[in-house]
C-alpha positions in Angstrom: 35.2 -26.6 18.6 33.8 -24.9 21.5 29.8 -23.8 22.2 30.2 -20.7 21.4 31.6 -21.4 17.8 29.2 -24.3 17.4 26.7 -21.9 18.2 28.2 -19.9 15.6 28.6 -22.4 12.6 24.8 -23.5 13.1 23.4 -19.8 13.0 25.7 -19.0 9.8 23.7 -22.0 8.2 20.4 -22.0 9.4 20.7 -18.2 7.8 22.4 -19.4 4.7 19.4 -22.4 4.7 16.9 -19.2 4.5 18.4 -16.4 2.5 20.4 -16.8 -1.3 23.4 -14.0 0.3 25.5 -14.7 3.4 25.1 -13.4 6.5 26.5 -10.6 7.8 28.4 -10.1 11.3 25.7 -8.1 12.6 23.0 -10.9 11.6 25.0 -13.7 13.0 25.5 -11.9 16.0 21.8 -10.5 16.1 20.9 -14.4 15.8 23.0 -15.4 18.7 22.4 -12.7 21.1 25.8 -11.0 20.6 26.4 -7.9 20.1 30.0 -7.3 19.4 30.8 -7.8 16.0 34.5 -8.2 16.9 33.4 -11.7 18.6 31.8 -12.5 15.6 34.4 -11.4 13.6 37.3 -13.8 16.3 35.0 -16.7 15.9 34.4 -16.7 11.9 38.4 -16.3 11.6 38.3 -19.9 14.3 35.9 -21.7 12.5 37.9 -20.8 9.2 41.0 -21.5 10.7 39.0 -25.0 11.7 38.5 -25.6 7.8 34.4 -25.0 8.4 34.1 -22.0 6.2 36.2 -19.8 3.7 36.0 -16.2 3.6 37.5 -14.0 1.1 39.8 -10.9 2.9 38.4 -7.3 2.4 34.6 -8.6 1.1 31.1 -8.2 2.9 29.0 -11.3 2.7 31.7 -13.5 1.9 31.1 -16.8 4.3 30.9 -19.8 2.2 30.4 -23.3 3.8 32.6 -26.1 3.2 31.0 -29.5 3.1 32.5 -31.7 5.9 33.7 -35.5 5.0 30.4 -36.8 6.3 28.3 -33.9 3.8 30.5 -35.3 0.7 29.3 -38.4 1.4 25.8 -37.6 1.4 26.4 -36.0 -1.8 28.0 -39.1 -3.1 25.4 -41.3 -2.0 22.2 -39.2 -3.2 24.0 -38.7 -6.5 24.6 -42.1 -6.9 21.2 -42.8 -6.6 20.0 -39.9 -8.4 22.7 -41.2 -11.4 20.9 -45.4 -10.7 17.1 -43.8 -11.3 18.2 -41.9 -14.3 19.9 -44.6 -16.1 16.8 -47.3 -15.2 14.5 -44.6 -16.6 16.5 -44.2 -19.9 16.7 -48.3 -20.0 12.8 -48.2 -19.4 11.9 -45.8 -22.3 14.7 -47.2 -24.7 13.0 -50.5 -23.8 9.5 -49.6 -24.6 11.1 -48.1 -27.9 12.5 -51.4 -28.7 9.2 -53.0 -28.3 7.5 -50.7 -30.6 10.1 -50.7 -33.2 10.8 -47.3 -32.7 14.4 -47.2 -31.5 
């Protein structure tokens, strides 16, 4: 990936991070310093090509982010934790039923 569409991919998510629609070309290129929507438009077709976004043909606002291999496991790990506090909760409460005789 080269600095330019580094530059790119970081600005299309620190927008995204901010704002509940997509950027547009105009707002990614406002946020980089460049003015030329065409560039914008060559390096959102590389980083797609690159697998880092998807983009549907012929729609404004259409940038979605795909999670890389290290995001996925971030996922996996917080939801496996997430999953491990849940079920040790439940176990605590049906516990404390059992105790009581209410369960």
């Amino acid at each position: 990936m080269t600095p330019l569409e580094h530059d790119c991919l970081r600005t299309i998510k620190r927008i995204m991070s901010r704002k509940d629609v997509p950027p547009s070309y105009r707002e990614i290129g406002r946020a980089m310093g460049v003015e030329s929507t065409s560039t914008i438009s060559r390096l959102v077709l590389s980083l797609e090509s690159q697998g880092k976004i998807r983009t549907s043909y012929g729609r404004t606002r259409s940038i979605e982010l795909i999670a890389g291999p290290y995001d996925r496991a971030k996922l996996e790990t917080l939801s496996s934790a997430l999953l491990g506090d849940i079920r040790d909760h439940a176990l605590s409460i049906l516990a404390d039923r059992l105790t009581r005789g209410e369960a």
